[in-house]
C-alpha positions in Angstrom: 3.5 -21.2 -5.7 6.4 -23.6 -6.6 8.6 -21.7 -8.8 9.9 -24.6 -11.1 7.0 -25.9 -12.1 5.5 -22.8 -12.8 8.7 -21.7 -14.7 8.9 -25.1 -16.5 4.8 -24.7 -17.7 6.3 -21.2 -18.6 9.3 -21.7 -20.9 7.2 -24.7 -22.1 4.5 -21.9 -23.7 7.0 -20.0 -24.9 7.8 -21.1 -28.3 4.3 -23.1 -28.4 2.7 -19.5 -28.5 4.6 -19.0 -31.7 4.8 -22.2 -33.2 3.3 -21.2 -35.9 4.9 -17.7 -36.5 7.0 -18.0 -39.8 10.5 -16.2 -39.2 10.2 -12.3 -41.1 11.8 -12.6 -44.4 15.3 -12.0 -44.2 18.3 -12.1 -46.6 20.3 -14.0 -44.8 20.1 -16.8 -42.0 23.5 -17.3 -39.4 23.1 -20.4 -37.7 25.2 -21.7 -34.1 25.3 -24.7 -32.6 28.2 -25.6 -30.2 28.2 -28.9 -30.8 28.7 -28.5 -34.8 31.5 -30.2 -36.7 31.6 -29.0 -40.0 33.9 -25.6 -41.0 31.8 -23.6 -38.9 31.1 -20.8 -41.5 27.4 -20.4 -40.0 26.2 -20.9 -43.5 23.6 -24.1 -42.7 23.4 -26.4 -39.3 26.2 -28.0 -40.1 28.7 -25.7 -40.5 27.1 -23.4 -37.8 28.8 -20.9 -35.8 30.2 -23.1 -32.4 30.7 -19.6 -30.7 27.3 -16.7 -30.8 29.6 -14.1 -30.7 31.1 -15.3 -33.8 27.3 -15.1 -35.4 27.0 -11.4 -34.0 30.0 -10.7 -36.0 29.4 -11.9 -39.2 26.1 -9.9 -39.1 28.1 -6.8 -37.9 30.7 -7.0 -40.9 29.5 -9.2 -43.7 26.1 -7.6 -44.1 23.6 -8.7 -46.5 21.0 -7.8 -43.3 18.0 -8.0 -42.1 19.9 -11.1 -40.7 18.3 -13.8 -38.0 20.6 -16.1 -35.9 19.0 -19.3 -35.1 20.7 -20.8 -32.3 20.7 -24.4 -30.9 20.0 -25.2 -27.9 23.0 -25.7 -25.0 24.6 -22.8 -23.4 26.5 -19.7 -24.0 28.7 -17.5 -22.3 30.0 -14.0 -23.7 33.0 -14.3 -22.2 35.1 -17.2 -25.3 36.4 -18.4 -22.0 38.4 -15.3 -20.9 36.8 -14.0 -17.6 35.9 -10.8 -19.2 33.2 -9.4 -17.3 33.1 -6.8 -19.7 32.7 -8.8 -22.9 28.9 -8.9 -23.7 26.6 -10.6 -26.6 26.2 -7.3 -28.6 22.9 -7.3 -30.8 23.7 -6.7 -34.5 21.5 -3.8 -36.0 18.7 -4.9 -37.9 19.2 -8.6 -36.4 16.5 -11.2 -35.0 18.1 -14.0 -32.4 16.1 -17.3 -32.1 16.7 -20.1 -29.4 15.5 -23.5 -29.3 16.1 -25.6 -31.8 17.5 -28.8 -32.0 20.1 -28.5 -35.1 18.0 -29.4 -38.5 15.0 -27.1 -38.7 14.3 -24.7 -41.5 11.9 -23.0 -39.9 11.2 -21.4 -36.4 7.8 -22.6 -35.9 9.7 -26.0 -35.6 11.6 -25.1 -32.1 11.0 -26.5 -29.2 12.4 -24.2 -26.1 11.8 -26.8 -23.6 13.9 -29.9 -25.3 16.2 -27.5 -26.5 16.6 -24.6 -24.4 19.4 -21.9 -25.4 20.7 -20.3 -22.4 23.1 -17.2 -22.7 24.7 -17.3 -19.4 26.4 -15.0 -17.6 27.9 -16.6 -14.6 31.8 -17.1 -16.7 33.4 -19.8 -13.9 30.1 -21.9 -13.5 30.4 -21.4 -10.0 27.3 -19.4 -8.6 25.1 -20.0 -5.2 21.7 -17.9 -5.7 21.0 -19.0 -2.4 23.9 -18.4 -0.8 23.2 -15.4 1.8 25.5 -12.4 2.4 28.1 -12.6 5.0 28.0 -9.5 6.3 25.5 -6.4 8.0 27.1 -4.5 5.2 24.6 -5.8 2.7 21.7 -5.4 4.7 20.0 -1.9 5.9 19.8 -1.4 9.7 18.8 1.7 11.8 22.7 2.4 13.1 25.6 4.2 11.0 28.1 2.0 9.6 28.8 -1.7 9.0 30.2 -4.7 10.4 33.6 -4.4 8.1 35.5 -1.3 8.1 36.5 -2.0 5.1 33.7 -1.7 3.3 32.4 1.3 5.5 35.6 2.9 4.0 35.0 2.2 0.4 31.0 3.2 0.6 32.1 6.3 2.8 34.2 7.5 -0.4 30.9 7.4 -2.6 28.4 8.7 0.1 29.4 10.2 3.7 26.5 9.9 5.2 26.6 5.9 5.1 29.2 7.1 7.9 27.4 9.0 10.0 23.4 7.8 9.1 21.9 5.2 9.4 23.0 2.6 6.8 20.2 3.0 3.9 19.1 1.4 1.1 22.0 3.6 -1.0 24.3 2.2 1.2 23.8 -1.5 0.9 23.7 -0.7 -2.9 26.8 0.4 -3.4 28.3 -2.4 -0.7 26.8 -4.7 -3.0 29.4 -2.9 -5.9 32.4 -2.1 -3.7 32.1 -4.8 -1.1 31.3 -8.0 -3.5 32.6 -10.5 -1.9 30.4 -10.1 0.9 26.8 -9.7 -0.7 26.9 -12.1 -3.0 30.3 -14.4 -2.5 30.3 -16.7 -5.6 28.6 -14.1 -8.8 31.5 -11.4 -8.3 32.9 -12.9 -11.2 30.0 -12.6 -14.1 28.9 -10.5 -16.9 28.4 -7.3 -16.1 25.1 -7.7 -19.2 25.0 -11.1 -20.7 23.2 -9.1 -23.9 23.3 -5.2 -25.0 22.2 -3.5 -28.1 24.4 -0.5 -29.4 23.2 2.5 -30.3 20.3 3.8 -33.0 20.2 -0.6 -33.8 17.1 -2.2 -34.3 17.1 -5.8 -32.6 14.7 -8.7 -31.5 15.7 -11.8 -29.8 13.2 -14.9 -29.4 13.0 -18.1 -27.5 16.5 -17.1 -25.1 17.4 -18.0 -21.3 19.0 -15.1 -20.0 21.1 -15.8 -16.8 23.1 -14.6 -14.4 24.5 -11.0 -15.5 25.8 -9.4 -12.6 25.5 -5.4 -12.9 28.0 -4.1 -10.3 30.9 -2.2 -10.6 32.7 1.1 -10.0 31.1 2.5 -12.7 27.5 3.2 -13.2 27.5 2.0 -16.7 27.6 -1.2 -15.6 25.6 -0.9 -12.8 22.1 -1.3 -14.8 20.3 -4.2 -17.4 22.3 -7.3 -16.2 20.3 -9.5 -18.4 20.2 -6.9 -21.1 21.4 -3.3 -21.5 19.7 -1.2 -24.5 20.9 2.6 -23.0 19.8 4.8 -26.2 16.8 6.6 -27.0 17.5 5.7 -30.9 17.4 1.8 -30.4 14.7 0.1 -30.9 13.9 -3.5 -28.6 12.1 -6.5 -29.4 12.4 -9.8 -26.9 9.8 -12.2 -27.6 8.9 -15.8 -25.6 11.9 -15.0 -23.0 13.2 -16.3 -20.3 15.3 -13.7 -17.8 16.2 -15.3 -14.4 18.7 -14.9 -11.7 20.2 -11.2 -13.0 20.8 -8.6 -10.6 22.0 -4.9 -10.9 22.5 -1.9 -8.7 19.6 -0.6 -10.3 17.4 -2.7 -13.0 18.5 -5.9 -12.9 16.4 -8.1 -15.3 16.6 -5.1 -18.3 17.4 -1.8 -18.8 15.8 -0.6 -21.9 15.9 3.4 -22.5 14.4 3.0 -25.9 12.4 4.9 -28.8 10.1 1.7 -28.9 10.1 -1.9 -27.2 7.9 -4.4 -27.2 7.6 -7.2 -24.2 5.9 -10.4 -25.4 5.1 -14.2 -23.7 7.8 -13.6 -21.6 8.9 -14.7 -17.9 10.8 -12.4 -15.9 11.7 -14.1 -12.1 14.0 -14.4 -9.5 15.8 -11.9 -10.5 17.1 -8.9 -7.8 18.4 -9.7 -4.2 15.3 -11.1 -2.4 17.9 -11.7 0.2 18.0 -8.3 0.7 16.4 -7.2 3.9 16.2 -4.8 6.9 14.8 -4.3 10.0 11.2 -4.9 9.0 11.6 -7.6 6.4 12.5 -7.2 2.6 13.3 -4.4 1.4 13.6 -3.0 -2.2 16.5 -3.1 -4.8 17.4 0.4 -6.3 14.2 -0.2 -8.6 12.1 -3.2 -10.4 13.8 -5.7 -12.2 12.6 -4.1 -15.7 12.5 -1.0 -17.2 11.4 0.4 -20.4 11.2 4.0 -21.5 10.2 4.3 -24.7 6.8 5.9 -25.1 5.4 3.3 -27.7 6.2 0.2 -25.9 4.0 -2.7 -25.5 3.9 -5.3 -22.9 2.0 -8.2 -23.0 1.5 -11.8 -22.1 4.1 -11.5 -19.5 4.8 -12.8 -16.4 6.8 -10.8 -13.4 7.0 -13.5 -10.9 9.0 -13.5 -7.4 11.2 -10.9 -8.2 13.6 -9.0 -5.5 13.2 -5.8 -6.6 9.4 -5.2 -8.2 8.5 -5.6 -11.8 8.4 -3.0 -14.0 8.6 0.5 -14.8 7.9 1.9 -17.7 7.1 4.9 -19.6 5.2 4.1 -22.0 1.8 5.3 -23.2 0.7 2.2 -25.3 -0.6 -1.1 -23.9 0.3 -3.5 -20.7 -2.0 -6.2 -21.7 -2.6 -10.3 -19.9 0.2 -9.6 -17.8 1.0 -11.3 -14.1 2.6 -9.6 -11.8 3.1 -12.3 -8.7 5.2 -12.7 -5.6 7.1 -9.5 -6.3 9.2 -8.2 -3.2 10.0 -4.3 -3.4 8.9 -1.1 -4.8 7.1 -1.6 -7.5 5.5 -4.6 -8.6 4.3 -1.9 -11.6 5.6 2.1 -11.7 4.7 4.2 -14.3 7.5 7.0 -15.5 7.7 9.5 -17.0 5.0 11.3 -18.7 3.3 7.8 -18.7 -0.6 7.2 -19.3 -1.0 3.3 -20.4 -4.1 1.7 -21.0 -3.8 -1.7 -18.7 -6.1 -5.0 -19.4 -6.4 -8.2 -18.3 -3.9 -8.2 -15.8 -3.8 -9.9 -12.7 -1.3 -8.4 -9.7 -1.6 -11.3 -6.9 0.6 -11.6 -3.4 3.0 -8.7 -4.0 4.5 -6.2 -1.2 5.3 -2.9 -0.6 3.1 -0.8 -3.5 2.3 -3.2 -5.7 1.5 -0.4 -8.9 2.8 3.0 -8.3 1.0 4.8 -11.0 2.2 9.0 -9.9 0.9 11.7 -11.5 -0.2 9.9 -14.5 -3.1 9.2 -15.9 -3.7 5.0 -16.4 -6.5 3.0 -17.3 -6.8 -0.4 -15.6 -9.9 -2.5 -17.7 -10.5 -5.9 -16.5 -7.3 -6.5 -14.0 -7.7 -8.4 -10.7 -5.5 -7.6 -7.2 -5.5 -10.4 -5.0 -3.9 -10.3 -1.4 -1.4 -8.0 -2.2 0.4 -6.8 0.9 2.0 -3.9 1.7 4.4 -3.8 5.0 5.3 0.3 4.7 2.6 3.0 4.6 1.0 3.0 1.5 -1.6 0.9 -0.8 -1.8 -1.7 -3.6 -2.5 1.4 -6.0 -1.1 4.9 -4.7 -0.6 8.0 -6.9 -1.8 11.0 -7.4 -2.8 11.9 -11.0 -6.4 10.6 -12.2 -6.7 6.7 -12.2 -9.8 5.0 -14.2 -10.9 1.7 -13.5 -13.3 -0.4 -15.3 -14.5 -4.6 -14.5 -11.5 -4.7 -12.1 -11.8 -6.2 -8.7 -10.3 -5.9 -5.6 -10.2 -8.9 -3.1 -7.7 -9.0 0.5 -5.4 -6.9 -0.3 -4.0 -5.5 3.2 -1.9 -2.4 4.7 0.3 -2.3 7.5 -0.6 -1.1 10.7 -0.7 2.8 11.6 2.7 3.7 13.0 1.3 6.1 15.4 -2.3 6.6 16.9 -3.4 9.3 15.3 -1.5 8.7 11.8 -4.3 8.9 9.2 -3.7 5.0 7.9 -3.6 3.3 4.6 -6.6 1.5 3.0 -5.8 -1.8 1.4 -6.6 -1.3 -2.1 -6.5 2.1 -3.3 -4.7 5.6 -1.9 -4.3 8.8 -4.2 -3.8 12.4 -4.0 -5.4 13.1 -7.2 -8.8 11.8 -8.8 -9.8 8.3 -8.8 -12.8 7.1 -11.1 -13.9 3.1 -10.0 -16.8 1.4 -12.7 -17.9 -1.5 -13.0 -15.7 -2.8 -10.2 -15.8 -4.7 -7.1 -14.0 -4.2 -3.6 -14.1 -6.6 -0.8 -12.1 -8.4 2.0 -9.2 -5.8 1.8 -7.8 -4.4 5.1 -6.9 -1.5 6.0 -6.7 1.7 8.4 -9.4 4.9 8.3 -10.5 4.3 4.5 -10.0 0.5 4.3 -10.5 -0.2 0.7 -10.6 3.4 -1.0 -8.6 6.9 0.3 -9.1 9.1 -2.5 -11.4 11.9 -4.4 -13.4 9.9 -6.1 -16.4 8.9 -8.4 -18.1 5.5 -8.0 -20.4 4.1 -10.5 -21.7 0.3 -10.5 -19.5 -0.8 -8.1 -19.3 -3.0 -4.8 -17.6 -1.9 -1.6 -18.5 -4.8 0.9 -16.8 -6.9 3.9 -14.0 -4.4 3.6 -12.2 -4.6 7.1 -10.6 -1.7 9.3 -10.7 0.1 11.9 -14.4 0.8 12.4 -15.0 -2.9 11.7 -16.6 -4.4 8.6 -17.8 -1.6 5.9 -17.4 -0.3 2.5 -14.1 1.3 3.3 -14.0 4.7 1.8 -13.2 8.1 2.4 -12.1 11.0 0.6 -8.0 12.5 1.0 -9.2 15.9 0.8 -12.7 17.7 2.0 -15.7 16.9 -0.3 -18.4 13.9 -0.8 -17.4 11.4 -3.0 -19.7 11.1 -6.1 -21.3 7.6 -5.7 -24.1 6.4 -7.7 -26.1 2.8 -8.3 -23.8 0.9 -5.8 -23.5 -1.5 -3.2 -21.7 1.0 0.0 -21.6 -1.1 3.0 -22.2 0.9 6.3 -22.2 4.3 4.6 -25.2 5.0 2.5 -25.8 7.8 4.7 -22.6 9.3 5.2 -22.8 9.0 1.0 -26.6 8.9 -0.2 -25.9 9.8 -3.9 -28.6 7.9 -6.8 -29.3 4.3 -6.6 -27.2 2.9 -4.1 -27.8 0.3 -1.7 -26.5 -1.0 1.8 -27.5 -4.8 1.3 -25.3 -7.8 1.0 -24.2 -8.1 -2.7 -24.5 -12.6 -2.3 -21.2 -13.3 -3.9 -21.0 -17.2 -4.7 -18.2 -17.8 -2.3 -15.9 -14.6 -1.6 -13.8 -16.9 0.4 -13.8 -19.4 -2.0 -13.2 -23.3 -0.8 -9.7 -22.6 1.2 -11.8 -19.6 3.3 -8.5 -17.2 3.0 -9.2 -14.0 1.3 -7.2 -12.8 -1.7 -7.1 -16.4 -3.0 -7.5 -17.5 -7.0 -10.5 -19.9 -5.7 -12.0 -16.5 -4.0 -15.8 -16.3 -6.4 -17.0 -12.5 -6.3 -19.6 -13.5 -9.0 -23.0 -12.9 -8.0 -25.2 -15.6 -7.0 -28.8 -15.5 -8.8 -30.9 -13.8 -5.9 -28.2 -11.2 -5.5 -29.9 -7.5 -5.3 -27.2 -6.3 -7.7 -28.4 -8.1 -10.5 -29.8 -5.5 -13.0 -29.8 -3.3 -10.3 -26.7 -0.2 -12.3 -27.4 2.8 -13.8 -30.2 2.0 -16.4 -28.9 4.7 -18.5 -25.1 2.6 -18.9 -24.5 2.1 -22.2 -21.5 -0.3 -23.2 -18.7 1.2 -25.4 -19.5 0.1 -29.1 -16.6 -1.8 -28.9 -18.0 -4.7 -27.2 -17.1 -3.8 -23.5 -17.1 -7.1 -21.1 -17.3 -7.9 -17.7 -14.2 -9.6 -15.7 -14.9 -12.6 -17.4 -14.7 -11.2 -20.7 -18.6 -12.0 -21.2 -20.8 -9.4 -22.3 -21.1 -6.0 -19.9 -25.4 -6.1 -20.3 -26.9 -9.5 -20.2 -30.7 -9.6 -19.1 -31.5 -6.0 -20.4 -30.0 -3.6 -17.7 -26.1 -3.7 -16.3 -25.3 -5.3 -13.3 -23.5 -3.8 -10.3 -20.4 -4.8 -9.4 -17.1 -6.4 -11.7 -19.5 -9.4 -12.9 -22.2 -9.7 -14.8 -25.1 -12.4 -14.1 -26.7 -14.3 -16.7 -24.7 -16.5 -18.6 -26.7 -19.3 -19.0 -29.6 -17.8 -18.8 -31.3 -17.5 -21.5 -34.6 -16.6 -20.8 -33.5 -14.1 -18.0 -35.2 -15.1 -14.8 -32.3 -15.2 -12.7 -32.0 -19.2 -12.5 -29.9 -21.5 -14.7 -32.4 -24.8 -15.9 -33.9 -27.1 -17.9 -36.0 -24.4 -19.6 -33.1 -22.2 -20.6 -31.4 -25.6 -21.6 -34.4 -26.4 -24.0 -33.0 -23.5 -26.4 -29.3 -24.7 -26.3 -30.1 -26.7 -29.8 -31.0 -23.5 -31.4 -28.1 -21.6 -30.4 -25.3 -24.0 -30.9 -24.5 -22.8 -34.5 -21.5 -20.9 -34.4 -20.5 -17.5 -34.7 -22.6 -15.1 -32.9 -24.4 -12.5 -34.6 -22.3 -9.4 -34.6 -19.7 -10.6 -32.2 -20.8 -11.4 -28.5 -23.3 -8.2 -28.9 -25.8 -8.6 -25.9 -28.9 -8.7 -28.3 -28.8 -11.6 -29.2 -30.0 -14.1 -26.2 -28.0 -16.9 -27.5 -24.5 -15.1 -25.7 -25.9 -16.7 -22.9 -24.4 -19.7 -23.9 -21.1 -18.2 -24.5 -19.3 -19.3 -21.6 -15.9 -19.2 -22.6 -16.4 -16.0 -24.2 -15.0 -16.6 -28.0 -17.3 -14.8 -29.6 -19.5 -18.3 -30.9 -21.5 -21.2 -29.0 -20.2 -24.9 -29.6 -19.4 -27.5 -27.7 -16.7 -26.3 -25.6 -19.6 -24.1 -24.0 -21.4 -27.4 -23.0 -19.0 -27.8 -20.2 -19.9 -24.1 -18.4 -23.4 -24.8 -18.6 -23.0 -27.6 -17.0 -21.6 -26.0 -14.5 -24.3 -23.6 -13.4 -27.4 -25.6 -14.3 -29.9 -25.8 -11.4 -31.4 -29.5 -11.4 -35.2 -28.7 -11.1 
């Protein structure tokens, strides 16, 4: 994946998501534009603000709030041109921040964030090298005691000892990376410490911003968190909509820090931010922590994108929704960690090419609904999914995700997918090319219902892959176990090839987007679940979002055959097509419900059948 293009699609859906959001009502509007030329009151575009700190006060001390800023695009620093690398954009109370327009709008569905983007910019003397490497062994962990510059040895020896005497950690090349600047990261020892904070018990949003380039290192461990943005009390409350937060890096979170009451994440993109120079003796290693982290328990998160980031993702603690988020090409612990107290319910989300443990979810109790893993990789001990409370996952699907290699002969090894000390509980759901060592998909107690464990790959060769952490039988009923239907009878199961389309898909390299796990219409798992599965009244789908029960009786596995087929005898053609007339009218009865055989046709799964459906069927008809 080519990070600029992607970004640049990105930032160019930010503002398009909300085009046509209207701004809240608000008393008062502040406007900045740096390039204005009138008395710079912030009163209209032409006498905006030149400076955003200006803005912030006026909102501060004038009040007449709830107030919005609507900021042109260019850039901003914090700093009014003093080197400050403690001056920050502090978020008024009860304040909204735009980005992106161009100067004359009078409304914020008019914005454009890609003509017009509106950076806030921490990097004060213009001068920074992202990929500039570190200069010394210092910044870097290693087996051996000590660094290649006494000096630095000194001044992280007067923090922690042992970087003296052990070997030099992960703590160690953390606090080099404070003490020792100049030699971790030679040309950003000079930025913000947080390019935006929020003060305490305020309320805040900010919408359509660049955040780059805070710097979170210092002598004091205030500054040593949020170098994008810093929101520290439990009494604030966070809103950042269709963001962009790039190139930040802390001691500890470096994208935000947000130990909040309640926070909301929306259409944003969160990449390249951390030290993915970072590394040790093995590769990579992690920052202090993900880039991200939010702790209020009502926060939601969704639409957004954690992409190739040096230290993980995100953790959070909250117990509301992660929804149609991407977690991608994340290097570190944790792509996704849940803490503390933290049971979220987690849809539609796709973690793809991440190392180390891509979601850490520890004793807590998630729900993952819909989400694909795709060739995740993890280069310690450990899976794509560890923990050890009680995990439930519905219509997800895991495809060649791998673990590293057992350290020792007789180390019990990691499977690729899944490893928990507590209670795992897998519906609906469909495991296959992962790798791994003794359990190669699943190590876990567990309870198996409609699933698929196939062409899973370890030690014993190709099988279904699992095995339970403690003594016991896992509970397994009306699925497809490869190689150990009589190590694990249960009800209904099956030892037969499931007949995915393509499971390699055209590039033949598992864990791939073009990877099809869909089932192919002779497959033995078509209307082969529990007969007794009822679907949640709701409307619960499959992992294409299409009905859960087509053709009368559930399907095993994450997909669900039969769109297409309308008169449910397994093959897409010319007969079903002969009722497409009929059923191109609309709205479905009741939703998508699966009794009416007209969601066949729903291909794109919106809920009616028009047009835009002709293309899918297209897709699957069989010429007679």
């Amino acid at each position: 994946m080519e990070i600029q293009p992607f970004r640049t699609a990105a930032l160019a859906s930010l503002c398009v998501c909300f085009s046509a959001t209207s701004s809240v009502v608000a008393q008062r509007t502040i406007f900045v534009n740096a390039s204005a030329s009138g008395i710079r009151n912030g009163t209209t575009w032409h006498d905006s603000y030149t400076d955003l700190q200006d803005a912030l006060n006026d909102a501060r001390t004038q009040g007449g709030c709830p107030c919005e800023i609507w900021i042109a695009g260019g850039t901003y620093k914090p700093d009014r041109g003093s080197g400050d690398r403690a001056a920050s954009f502090e978020l008024a109370d009860d304040t909204t921040v735009y980005g992106g327009f161009a100067g004359s709008e009078t409304d914020p569905s008019q914005r454009d964030c890609v003509s017009h983007e509106t950076i806030l910019n921490g990097d004060l003397n213009g001068d920074d090298d992202w990929d500039l490497l570190p200069t010394s062994s210092c910044c870097s962990t290693h087996h051996e005691p000590g660094c290649d510059n006494n000096e630095c040895v000194a001044a992280v020896a007067s923090y922690w000892s042992r970087c003296q005497t052990a070997i030099w950690s992960i703590t160690c090349v953390g606090l080099s990376e404070s003490l020792c600047c100049d030699l971790c990261r030679p040309t950003r020892c000079d930025n913000s410490y947080h390019v935006l904070s929020v003060p305490a018990s305020a309320t805040v949003a900010i919408d359509g911003l660049t955040v780059v380039n805070g710097e979170a290192h210092g002598p004091d461990v205030t500054v040593n968190q949020g170098a994008g943005l810093y929101a520290p009390d439990a009494d604030s409350n966070v809103t950042i909509r269709e963001c962009v937060f790039e190139h930040n890096m802390a001691a500890g979170f470096d994208a935000i820090y947000a130990y909040v009451a309640g926070s909301e994440i929306t259409n944003t993109l969160i990449t390249e931010n951390g030290n993915a120079h970072r590394t040790g003796p093995s590769g990579p290693d992690a920052s202090a922590g993900p880039v991200a982290f939010l702790g209020g328990t009502s926060g939601t998160i969704q639409s957004t994108f954690f992409v190739r980031n040096g230290g993980g993702g995100l953790r959070t603690g909250t117990n509301g929704l992660i929804d149609g988020c991407v977690f991608e090409g994340n290097h570190g612990y944790y792509s996704l960690q849940f803490y503390p107290d933290s049971s979220p319910l987690v849809t539609d989300c796709v973690f793809r090419d991440n190392d180390q443990t891509t979601v850490e979810t520890g004793i807590y109790a998630p729900t993952f609904v819909n989400c694909r893993f795709l060739g995740n990789w993890n280069s310690g001990r450990g899976a794509t999914l560890a923990g050890s409370g009680f995990i439930t996952l519905e219509n997800c699907s895991f495809d060649g995700n791998r673990a590293a290699a057992r350290k020792c002969p007789d180390e019990l090894g990691s499977p690729g997918a899944i490893e928990s000390g507590g209670t795992v509980v897998i519906r609906n759901s469909t495991f296959t090319n992962n790798v791994g060592h003794t359990a190669t998909a699943v190590l876990a107690n567990t309870t198996i219902e409609n699933s698929i464990f196939y062409g899973n790959i370890g030690d014993v060769g190709l099988g279904a892959g699992i095995a339970m952490i403690s003594p016991g039988v896992p509970d397994i009923s009306y699925s497809i176990i490869q190689g150990q239907t009589e190590q694990y009878p249960g009800i209904g199961n099956l030892d037969v090839d499931p007949m995915f389309v393509d499971p390699l898909g055209p590039d033949g390299v598992a864990g791939t987007e073009d990877d099809d796990l869909r089932l192919s219409p002779d497959s033995p798992a078509i209307n082969a679940g529990d007969p007794n599965f009822t679907p949640a009244p709701e409307g619960e789908t499959d992992l294409d979002g299409h009905p859960r029960i087509l053709c009368g009786q559930v399907d095993i596995g994450a997909y669900e055959f039969g769109i297409g087929d309308y008169d449910c005898n397994q093959s897409v053609n010319a007969a079903d097509f002969a009722n497409w007339e009929t059923c191109v009218s609309g709205p479905l009865p009741d939703g998508r419900g699966s009794d009416s055989p007209c969601t066949a046709f729903d291909f794109d799964a919106d809920g009616d059948v028009d047009l835009k459906d002709f293309y899918g069927f297209q897709q699957v008809f069989v010429t007679p």
